[in-house]
PyMOL commands that place a pseudoatom at each C-alpha (Angstrom):
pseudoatom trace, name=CA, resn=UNK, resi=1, chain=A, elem=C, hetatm=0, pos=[0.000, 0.000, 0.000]
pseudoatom trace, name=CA, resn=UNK, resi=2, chain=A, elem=C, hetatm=0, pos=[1.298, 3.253, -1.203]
pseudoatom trace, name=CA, resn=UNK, resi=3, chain=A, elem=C, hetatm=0, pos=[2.409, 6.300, 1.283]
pseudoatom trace, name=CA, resn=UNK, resi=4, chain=A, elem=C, hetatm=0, pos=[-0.544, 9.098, 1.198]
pseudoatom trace, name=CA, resn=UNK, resi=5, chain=A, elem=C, hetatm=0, pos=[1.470, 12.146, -0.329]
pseudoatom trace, name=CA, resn=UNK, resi=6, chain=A, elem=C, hetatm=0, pos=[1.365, 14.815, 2.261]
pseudoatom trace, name=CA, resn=UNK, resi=7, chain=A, elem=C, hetatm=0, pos=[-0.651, 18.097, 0.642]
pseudoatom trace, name=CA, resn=UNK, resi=8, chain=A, elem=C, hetatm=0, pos=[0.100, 21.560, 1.566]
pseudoatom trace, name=CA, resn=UNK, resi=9, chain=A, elem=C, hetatm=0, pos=[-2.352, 24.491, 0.902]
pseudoatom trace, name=CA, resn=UNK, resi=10, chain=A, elem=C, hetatm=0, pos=[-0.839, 27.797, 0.572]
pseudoatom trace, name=CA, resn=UNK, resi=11, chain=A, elem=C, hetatm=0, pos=[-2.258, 31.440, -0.029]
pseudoatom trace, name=CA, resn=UNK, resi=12, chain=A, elem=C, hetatm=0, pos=[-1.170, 34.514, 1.252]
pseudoatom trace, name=CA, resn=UNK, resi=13, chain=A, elem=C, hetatm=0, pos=[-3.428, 35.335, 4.630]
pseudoatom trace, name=CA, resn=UNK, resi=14, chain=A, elem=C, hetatm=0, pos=[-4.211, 31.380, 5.387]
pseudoatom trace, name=CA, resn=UNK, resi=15, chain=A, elem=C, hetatm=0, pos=[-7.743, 32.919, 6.483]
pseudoatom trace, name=CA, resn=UNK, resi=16, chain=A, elem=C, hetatm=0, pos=[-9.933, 31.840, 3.614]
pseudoatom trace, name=CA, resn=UNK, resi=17, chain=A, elem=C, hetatm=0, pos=[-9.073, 30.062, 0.402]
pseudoatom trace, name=CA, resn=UNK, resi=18, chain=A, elem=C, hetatm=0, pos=[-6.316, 27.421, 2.070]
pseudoatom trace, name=CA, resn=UNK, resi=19, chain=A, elem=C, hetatm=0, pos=[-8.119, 26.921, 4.959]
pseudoatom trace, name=CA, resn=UNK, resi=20, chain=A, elem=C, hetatm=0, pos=[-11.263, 25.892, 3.158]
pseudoatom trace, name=CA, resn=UNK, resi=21, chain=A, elem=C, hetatm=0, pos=[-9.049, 23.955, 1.227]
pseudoatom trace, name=CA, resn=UNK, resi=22, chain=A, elem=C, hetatm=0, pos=[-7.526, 22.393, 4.109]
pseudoatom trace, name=CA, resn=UNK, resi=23, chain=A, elem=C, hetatm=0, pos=[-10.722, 21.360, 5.798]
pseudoatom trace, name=CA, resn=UNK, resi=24, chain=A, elem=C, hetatm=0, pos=[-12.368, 19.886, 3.098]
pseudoatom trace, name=CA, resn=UNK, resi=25, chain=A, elem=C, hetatm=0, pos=[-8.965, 17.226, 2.290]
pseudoatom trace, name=CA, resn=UNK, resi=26, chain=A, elem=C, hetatm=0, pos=[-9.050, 16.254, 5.685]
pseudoatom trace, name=CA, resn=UNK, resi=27, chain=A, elem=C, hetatm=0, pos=[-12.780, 14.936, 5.594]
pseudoatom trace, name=CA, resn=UNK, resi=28, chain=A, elem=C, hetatm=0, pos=[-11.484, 13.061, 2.606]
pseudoatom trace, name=CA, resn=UNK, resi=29, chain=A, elem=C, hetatm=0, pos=[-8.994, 11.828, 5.175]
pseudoatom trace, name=CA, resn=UNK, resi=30, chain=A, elem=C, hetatm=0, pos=[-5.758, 13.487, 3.056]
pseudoatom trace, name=CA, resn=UNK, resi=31, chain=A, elem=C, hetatm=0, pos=[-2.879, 14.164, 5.178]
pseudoatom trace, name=CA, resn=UNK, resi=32, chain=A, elem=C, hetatm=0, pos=[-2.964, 18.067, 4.340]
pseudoatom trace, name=CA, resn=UNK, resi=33, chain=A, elem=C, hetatm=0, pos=[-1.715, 21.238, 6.391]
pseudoatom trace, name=CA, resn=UNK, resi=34, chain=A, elem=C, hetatm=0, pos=[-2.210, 25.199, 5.443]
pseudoatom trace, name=CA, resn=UNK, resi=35, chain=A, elem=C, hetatm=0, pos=[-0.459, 28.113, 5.768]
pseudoatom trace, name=CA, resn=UNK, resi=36, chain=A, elem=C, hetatm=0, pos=[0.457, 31.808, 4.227]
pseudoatom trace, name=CA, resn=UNK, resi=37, chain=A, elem=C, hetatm=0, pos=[3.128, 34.042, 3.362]
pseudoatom trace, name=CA, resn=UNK, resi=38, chain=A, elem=C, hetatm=0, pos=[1.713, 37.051, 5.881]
pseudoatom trace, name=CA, resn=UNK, resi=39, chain=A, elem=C, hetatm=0, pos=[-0.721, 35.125, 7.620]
pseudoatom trace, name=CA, resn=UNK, resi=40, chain=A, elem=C, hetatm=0, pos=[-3.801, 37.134, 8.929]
pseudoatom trace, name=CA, resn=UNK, resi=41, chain=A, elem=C, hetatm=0, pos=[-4.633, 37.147, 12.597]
pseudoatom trace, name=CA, resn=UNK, resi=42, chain=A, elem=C, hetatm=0, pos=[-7.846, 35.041, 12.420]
pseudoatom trace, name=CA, resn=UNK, resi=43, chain=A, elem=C, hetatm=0, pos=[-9.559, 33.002, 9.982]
pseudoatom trace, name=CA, resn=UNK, resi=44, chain=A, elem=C, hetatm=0, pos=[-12.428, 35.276, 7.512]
pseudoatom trace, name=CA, resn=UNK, resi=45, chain=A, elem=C, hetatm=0, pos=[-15.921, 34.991, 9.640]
pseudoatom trace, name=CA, resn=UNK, resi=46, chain=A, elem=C, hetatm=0, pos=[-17.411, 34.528, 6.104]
pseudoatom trace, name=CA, resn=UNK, resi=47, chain=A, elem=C, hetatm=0, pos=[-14.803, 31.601, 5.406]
pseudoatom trace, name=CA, resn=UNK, resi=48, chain=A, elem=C, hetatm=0, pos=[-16.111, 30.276, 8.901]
pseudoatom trace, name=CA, resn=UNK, resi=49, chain=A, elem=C, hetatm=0, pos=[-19.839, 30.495, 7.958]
pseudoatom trace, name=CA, resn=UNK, resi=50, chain=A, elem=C, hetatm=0, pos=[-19.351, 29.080, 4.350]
pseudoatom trace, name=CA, resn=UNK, resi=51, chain=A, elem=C, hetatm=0, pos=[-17.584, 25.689, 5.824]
pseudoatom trace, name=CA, resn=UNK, resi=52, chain=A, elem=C, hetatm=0, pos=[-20.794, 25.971, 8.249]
pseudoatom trace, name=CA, resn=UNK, resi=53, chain=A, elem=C, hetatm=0, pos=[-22.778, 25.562, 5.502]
pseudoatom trace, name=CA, resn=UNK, resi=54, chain=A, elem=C, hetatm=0, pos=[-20.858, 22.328, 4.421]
pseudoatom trace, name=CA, resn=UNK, resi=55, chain=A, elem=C, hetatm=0, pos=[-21.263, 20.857, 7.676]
pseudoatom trace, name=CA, resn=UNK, resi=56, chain=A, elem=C, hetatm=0, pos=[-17.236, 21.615, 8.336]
pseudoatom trace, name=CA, resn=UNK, resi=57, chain=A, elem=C, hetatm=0, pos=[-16.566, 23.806, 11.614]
pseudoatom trace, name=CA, resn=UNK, resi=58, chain=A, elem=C, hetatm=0, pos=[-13.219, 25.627, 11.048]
pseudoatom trace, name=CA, resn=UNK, resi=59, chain=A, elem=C, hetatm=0, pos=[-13.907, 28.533, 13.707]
pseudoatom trace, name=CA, resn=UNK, resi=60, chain=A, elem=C, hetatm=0, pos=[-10.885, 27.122, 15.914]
pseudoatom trace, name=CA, resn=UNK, resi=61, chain=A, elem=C, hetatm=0, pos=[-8.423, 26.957, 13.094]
pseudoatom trace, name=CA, resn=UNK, resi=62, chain=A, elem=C, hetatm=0, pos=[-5.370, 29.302, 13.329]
pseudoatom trace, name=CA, resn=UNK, resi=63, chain=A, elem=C, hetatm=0, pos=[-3.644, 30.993, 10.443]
pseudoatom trace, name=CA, resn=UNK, resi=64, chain=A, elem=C, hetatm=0, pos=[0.016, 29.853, 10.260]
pseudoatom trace, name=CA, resn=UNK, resi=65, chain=A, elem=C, hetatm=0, pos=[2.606, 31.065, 8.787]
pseudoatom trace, name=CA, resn=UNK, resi=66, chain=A, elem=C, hetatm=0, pos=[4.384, 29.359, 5.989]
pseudoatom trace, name=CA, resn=UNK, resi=67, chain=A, elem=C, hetatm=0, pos=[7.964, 27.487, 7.191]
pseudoatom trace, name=CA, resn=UNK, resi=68, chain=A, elem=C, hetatm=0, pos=[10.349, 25.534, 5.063]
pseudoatom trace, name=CA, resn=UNK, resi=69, chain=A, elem=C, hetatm=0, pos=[9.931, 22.680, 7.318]
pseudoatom trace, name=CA, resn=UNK, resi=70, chain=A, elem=C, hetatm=0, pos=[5.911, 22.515, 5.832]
pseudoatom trace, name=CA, resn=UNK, resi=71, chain=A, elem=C, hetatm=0, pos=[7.648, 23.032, 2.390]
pseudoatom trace, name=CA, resn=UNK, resi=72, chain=A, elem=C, hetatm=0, pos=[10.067, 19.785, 3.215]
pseudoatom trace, name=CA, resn=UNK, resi=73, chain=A, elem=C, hetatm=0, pos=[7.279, 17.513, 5.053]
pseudoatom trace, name=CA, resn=UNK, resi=74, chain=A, elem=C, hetatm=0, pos=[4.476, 17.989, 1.458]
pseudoatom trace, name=CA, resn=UNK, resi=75, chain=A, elem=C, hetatm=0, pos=[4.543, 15.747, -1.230]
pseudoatom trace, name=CA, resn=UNK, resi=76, chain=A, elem=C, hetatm=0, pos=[2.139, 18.367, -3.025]
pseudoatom trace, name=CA, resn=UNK, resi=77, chain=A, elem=C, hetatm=0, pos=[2.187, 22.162, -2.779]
pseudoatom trace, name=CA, resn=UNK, resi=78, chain=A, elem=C, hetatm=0, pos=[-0.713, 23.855, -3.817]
pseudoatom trace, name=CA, resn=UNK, resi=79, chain=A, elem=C, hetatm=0, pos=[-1.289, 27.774, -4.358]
pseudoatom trace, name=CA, resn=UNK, resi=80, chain=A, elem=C, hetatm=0, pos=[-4.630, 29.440, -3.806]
pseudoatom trace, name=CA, resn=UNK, resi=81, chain=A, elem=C, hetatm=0, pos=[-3.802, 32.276, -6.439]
pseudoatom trace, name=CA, resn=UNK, resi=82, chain=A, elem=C, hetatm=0, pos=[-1.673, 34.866, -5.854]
pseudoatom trace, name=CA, resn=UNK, resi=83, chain=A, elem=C, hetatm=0, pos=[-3.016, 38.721, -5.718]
pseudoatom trace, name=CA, resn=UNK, resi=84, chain=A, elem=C, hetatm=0, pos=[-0.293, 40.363, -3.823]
pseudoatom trace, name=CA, resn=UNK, resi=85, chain=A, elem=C, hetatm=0, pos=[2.459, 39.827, -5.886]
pseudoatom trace, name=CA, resn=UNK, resi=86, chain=A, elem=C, hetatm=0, pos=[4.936, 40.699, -3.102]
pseudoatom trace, name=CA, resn=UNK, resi=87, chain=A, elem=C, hetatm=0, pos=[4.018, 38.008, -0.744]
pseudoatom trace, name=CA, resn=UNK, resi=88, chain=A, elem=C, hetatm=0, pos=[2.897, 35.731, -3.279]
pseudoatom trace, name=CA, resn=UNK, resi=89, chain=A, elem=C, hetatm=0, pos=[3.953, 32.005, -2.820]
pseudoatom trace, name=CA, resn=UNK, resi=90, chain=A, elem=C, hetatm=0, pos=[4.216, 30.379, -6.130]
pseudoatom trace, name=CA, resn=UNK, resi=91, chain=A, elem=C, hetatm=0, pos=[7.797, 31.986, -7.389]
pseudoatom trace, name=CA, resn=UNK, resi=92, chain=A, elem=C, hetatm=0, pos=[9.397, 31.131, -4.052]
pseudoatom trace, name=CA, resn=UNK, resi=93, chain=A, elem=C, hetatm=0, pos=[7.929, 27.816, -3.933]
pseudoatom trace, name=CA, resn=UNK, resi=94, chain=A, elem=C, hetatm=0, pos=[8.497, 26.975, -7.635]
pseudoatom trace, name=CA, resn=UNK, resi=95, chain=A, elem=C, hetatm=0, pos=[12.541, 26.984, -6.334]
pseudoatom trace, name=CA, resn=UNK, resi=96, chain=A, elem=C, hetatm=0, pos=[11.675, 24.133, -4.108]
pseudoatom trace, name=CA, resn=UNK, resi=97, chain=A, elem=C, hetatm=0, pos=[12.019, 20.535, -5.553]
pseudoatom trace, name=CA, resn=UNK, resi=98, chain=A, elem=C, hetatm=0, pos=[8.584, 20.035, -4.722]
pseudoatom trace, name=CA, resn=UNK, resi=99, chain=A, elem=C, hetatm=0, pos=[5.630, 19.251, -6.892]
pseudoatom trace, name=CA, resn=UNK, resi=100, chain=A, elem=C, hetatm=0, pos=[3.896, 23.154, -7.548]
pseudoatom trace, name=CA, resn=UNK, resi=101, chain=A, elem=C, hetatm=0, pos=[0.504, 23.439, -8.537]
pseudoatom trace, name=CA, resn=UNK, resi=102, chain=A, elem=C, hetatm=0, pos=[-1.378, 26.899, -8.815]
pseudoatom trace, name=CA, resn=UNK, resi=103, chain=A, elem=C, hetatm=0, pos=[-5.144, 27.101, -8.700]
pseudoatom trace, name=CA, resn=UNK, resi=104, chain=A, elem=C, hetatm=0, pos=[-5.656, 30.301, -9.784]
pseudoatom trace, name=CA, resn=UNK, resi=105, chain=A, elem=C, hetatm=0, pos=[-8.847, 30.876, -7.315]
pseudoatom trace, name=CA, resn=UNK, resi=106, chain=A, elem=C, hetatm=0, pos=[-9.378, 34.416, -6.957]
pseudoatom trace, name=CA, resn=UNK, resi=107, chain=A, elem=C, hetatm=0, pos=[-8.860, 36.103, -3.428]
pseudoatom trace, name=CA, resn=UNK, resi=108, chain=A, elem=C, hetatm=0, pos=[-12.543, 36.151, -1.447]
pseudoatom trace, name=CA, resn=UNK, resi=109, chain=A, elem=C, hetatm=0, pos=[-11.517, 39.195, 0.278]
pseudoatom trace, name=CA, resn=UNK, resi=110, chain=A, elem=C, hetatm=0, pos=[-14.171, 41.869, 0.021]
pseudoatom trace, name=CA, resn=UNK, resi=111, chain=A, elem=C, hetatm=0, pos=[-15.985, 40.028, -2.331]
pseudoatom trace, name=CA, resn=UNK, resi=112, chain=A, elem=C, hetatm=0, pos=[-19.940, 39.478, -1.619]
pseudoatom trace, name=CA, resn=UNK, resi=113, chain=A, elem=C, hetatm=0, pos=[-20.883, 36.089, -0.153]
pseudoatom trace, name=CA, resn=UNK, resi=114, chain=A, elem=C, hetatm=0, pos=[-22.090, 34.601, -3.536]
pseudoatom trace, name=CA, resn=UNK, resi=115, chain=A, elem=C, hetatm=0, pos=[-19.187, 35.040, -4.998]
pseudoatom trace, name=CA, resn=UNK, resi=116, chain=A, elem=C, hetatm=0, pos=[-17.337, 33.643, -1.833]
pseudoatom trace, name=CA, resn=UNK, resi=117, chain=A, elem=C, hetatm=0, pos=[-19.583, 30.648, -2.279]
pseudoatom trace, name=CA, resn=UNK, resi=118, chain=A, elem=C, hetatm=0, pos=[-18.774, 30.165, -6.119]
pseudoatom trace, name=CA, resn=UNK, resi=119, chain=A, elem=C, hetatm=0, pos=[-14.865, 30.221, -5.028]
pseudoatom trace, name=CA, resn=UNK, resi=120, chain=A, elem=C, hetatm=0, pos=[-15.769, 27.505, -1.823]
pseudoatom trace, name=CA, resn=UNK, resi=121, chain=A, elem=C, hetatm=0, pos=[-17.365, 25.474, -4.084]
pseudoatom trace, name=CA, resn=UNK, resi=122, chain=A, elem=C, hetatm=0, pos=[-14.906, 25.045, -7.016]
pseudoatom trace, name=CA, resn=UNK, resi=123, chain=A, elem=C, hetatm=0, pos=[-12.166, 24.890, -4.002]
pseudoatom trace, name=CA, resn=UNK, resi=124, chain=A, elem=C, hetatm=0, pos=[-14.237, 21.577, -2.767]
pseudoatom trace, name=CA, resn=UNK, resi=125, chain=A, elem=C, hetatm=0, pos=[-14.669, 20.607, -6.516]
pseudoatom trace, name=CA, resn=UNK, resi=126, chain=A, elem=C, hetatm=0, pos=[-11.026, 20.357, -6.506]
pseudoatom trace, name=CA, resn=UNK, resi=127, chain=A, elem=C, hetatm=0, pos=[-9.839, 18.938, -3.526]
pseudoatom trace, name=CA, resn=UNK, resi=128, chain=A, elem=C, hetatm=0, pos=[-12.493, 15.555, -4.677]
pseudoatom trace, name=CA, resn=UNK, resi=129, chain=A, elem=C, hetatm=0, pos=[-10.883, 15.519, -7.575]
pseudoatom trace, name=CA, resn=UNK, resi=130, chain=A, elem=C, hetatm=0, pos=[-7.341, 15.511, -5.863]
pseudoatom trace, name=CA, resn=UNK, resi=131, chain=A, elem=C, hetatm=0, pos=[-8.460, 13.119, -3.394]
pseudoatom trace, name=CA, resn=UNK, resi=132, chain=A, elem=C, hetatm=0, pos=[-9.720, 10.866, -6.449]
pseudoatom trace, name=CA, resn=UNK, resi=133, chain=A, elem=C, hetatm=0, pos=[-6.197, 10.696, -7.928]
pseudoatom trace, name=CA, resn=UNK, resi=134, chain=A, elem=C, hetatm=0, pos=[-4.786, 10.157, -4.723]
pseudoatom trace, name=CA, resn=UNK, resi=135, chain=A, elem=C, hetatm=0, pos=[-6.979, 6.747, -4.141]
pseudoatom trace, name=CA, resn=UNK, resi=136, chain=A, elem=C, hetatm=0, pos=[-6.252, 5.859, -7.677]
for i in range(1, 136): cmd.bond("trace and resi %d" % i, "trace and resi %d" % (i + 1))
show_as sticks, trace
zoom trace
C-alpha cells in the first residue's frame, strides 16, 4: 500500500481560500496542512460560515505562517492564487524541488458572499478531484 502524499495548501493570509481547502482534504482523510506568506490574525468569519454551511466547523483553526519545514514535510504544494504579488507564494515555492501546482482561485476578500460561495465550491470541486487521484 502506497504512502498518502502529504498536501500543503498555501495562499497569502491562510484565512480563507487554504483553509477551506484544508478542511475539506481532511474529511477526505488526506494528510494536508495550510499556511500563508503574511498570515492574517484570524480566519475570515465569512470563510467560517461558508464551511458551516458544508457541515465543516473551522472557527478554531489558526492561520500559520508558511515554514520551510511545511515546504520539506508535502509531497504536493498547492497555491490558492496569488493577488499580492509581493508576498505571493508560487515563485518562491516553484525553487523548491517540490511538486507546484497553482489554482488560480481568486482572493474572497471583500468580495460578496455569492461570490465567496462560487470560489468555496470550485475549491471543494477540486480537492475531490485531488483526493480521487490520490486513491487511484
Amino acid at each position: 500500500m502506497k504512502e498518502k502524499q502529504h498536501v500543503l495548501f498555501v495562499c497569502v493570509g491562510n484565512s480563507g481560500r487554504s483553509q477551506m481547502a484544508e478542511a475539506f482534504a481532511k474529511k477526505l482523510g488526506l494528510r494536508v496542512s495550510s499556511a500563508g506568506t503574511a498570515p492574517a490574525k484570524t480566519v475570515s468569519p465569512v470563510t467560517v460560515q461558508l464551511m458551516q454551511e458544508k457541515g465543516i466547523d473551522i472557527s478554531s483553526n489558526k492561520p500559520k505562517m508558511l515554514t520551510n519545514e511545511m515546504i520539506e514535510e508535502a509531497s504536493l504544494v498547492v497555491t490558492m492564487g496569488c493577488s499580492i504579488e509581493a508576498v505571493c507564494p508560487a515563485p518562491m515555492l516553484a525553487k523548491m524541488q517540490k511538486k507546484l501546482v497553482d489554482w488560480g482561485l481568486e482572493d474572497p476578500k471583500g468580495k460578496p458572499i455569492e461570490e465567496i460561495r462560487r470560489i468555496r465550491d470550485e475549491i471543494e470541486r477540486r480537492v475531490v478531484e485531488l483526493s480521487e487521484k490520490e486513491k487511484a
